[in-house]
N, C-alpha and C positions, 0 to 999 in steps of 0.2 A: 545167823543168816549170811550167805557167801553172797557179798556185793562184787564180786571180780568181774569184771569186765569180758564177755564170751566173745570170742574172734571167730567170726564165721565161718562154716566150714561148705569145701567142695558139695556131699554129698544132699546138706541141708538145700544148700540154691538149686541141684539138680530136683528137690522133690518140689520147692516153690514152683519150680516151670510146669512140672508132672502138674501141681496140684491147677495150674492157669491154663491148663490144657494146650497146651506149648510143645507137647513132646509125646505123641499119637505112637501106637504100632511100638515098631522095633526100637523106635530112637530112644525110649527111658533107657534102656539097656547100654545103647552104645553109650551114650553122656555116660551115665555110669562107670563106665570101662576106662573112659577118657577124660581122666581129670585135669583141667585147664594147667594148673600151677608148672605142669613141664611143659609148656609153649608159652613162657613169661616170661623172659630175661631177667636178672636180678635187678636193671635199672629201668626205670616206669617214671609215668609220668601219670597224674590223678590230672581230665580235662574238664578246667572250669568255664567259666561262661566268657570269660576275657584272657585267658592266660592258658599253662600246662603248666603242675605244681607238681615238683619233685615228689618222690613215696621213699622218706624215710624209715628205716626198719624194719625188721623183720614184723613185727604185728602187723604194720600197717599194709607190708605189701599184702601178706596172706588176706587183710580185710578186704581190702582193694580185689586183688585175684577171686576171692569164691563170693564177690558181691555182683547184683548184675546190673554193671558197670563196665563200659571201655576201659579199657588198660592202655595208656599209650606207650609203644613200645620204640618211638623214634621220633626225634625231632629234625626242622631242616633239611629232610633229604638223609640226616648222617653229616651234618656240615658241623665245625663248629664255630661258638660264635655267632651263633644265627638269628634270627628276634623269637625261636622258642616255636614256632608253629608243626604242631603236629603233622607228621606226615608216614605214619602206620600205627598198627592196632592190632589190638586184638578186640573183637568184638564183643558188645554187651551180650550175653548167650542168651535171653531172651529172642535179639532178634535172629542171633544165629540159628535158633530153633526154629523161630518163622521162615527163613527162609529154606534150609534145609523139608522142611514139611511142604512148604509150598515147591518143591522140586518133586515130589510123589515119585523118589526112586523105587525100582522094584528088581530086585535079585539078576544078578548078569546085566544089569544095567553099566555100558561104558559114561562116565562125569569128567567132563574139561572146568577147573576152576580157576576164575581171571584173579589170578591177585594172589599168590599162595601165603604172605604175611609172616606171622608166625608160624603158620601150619598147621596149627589148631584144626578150623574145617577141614583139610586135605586128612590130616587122623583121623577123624568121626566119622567122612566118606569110608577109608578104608579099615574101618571096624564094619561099618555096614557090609560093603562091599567086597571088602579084597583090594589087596593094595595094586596089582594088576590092572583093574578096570578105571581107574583114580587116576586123573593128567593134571597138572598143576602148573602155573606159572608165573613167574614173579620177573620183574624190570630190575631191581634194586639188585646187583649179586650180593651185597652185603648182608641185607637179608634173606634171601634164598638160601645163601650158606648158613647162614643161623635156622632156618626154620629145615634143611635139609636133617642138620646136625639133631634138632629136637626130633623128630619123625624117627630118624634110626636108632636115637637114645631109647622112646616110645616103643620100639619095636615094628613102626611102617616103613616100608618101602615103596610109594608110590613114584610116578615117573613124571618126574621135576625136570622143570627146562628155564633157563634165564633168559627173559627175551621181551617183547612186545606184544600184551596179550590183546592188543587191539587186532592182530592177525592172525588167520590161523594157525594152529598147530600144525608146521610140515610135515607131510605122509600120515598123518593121523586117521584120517576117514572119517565118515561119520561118526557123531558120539550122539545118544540119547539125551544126554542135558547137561547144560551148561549155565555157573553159576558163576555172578560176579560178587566179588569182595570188595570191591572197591566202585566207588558212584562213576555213575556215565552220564554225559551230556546228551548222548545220544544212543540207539544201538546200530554199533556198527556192522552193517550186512554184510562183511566180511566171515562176520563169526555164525551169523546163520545161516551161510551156508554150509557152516562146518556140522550144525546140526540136523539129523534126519527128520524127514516126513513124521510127525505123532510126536516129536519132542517137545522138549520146555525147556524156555529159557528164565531163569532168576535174577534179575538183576537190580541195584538201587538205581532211579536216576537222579541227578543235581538238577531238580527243572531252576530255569533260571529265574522263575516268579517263584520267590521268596522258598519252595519247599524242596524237599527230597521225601519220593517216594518208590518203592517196589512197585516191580512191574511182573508179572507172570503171564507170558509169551508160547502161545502153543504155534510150532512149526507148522505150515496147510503143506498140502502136496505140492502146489505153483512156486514153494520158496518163500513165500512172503509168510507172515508172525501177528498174531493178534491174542490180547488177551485183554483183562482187567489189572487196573490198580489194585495192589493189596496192603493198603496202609500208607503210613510215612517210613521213611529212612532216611538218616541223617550218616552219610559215609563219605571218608576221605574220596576225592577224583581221581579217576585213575592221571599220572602225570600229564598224557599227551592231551588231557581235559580240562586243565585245571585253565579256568578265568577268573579275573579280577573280580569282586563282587559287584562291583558298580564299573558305569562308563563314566570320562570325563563331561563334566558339567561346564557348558557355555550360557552367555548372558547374564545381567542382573537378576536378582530374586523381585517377584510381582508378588505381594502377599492377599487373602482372599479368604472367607468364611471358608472351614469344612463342612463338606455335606453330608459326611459319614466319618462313624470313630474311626480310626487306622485302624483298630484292634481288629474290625469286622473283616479283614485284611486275611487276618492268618488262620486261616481255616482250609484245610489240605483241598476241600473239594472246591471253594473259589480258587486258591492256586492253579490247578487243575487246566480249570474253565479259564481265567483271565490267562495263564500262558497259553493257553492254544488260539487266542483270541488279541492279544497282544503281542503277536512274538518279537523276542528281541529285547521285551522290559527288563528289567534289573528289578528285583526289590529284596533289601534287606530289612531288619526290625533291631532294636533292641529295649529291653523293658525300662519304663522311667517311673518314678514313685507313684505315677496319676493314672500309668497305664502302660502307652507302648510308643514308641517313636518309629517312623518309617521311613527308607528310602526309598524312591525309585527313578531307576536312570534309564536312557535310552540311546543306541549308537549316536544319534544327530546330534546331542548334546542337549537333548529336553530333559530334567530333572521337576520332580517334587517333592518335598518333605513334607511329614504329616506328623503331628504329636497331639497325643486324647488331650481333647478343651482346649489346643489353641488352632491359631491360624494356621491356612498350606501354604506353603511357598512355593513358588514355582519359579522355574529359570529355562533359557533358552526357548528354540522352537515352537511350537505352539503349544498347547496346553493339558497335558501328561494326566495334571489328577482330574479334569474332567472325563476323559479316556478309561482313566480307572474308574472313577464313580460310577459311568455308562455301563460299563462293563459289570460294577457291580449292579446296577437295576435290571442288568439282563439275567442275572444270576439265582435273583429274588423272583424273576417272575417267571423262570425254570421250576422253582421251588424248591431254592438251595439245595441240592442234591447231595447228600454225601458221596465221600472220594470213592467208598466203593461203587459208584455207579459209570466210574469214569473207565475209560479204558484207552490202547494204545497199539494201531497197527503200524508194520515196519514193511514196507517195500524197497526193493531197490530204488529207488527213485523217494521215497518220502518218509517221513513216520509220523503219522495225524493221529490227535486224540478226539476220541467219539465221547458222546455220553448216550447212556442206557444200549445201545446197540450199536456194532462197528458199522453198521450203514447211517451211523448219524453224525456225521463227521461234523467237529466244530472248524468253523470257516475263521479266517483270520481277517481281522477288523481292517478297518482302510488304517494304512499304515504312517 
């Protein structure tokens, strides 16, 4: 009986997605064409819940590379010396599939992608497409020129620009759709203006209550962008986005019964709901042997922490986790909605999340 140890391979994780219906139409084919392993630099990083752990060897990289799993491909910026924090990737291809599908290109379509990375999606684009109609762009040059370098090894040539994908592309014109690789705090209506009347835009956001999620954005004729959530996503920010995860905390702590588990917390469609409804809260989690521990802060310096089975504490200005509690009774007597019910329009002047129809705009609580 051969007990050897089998190291995953590219083609195998391309049929897992085919078999989770992940990869619709054209795209089995293209994944296929474009096996990740040449958009992976030989040094990675395997990202755990508190750290970024070296990937010694050659088994483990290849384990690492055809699992679906982020690859971290940089830490620091590129600094060295740095406390280790991830700052590029390559994306788990599950959700690269998700998102890619949720872009619904179709033949002679022009794609501007924020974030070029490795280069990995800016390939897959142009295996679909053609490497002509394919815009890519990247902040880091360090990377740009590495992920330039793998595209022409690959054999693409799409047309790569080092710069600030927060603006548009100069002389570009319109493009048909436009995806980000990298999380946004917001989208900025610079870029939808870059795309035409019947477009889509794909992008992750960092909401600042606890989640990140996909947002699928169809351009209207007036300029302005409305779609639905599509899920969670958890993605690097793009640089000029990046915030602390918490505010600083003023005041003594006031201790006090909780009124709900923290746990009831992390559920993408109350995210949703309590950031459009709280804006400005902070809230992070991490898991403890009983269940979950919670933070949450707010510019004025109100804080509360939560942990399943004990007391809340609260600190500063007035009183955060009742605010939260409220917020979650509103959410119950919605009838917990799942996140696919939520959605998110962007004007020049706003970007408000609706639930079940964009004429239902959730209104932001007294602040």
């Amino acid at each position: 009986m051969n007990t050897a140890h089998q190291v995953p391979t590219y083609p195998a994780l391309v049929q897992d997605l085919a078999d989770r219906g992940l990869l619709a139409g054209r795209w089995r084919q293209v994944f296929d064409a474009v096996p990740r392993s040449g958009f992976v630099p030989a040094d990675v990083w395997r990202q755990l819940p508190d750290r970024c752990e070296p990937v010694v060897g050659t088994e483990a990289w290849l384990a690492l590379v055809n699992s679906d799993e982020p690859v971290v491909t940089q830490l620091d910026d590129g600094a060295e010396d740095g406390p280790g924090v991830a700052t590029s990737s390559n994306s788990m291809l599950s959700m690269v599939a998700r998102m890619l599908g949720l872009l619904e290109v179709q033949d002679g379509q022009r794609v501007v992608e924020i974030g070029t990375g490795t280069g990995y999606v800016a390939a897959l684009l142009c295996e679909r497409l053609g490497d002509d109609l394919v815009h890519s762009i990247e902040l880091d040059p360090v990377v740009a020129r590495q992920a330039e370098e793998a595209l022409a090894q690959a054999g693409y040539r799409p047309h790569l620009r080092v710069g600030d994908g927060e603006q548009p592309w100069p002389g570009l014109g319109p493009v048909d759709r436009l995806i980000a690789t990298c999380a946004l705090r917001y989208i900025p209506y610079a870029l939808l203006r870059q795309v035409r009347p019947g477009g889509i835009v794909v992008a992750p956001l960092a909401r600042e209550f606890w989640s990140g999620a996909l947002v699928q954005l169809h351009v209207q004729d007036d300029g302005t962008a409305t779609g639905p959530f599509r899920g969670g996503a958890t993605y690097m920010p793009m640089r000029a986005h990046r915030l602390p995860d918490l505010h600083d905390v003023h005041g003594k702590g006031r201790a006090r019964a909780a009124g709900l588990d923290p746990a009831l917390l992390l559920d993408l469609g109350f995210a949703l709901y309590a950031g459009a409804r709280l804006p400005g809260v902070r809230l992070i989690h991490q898991n403890t042997d009983n269940g979950v521990q919670v933070w949450a802060t707010r510019e004025d310096g109100a804080a509360a922490t939560a942990a399943t089975g004990e007391e809340v504490w609260q600190y500063g200005p007035g009183f955060l986790w009742e605010e939260i509690e409220q917020t979650w009774w509103e959410y119950e007597t919605e009838g917990r909605p799942d996140a696919d019910q939520f959605g998110l329009t962007v004007t020049d002047r706003s970007q408000q999340v609706w639930l079940r129809d964009p004429h239902e705009v959730i209104r932001p609580g007294r602040p």
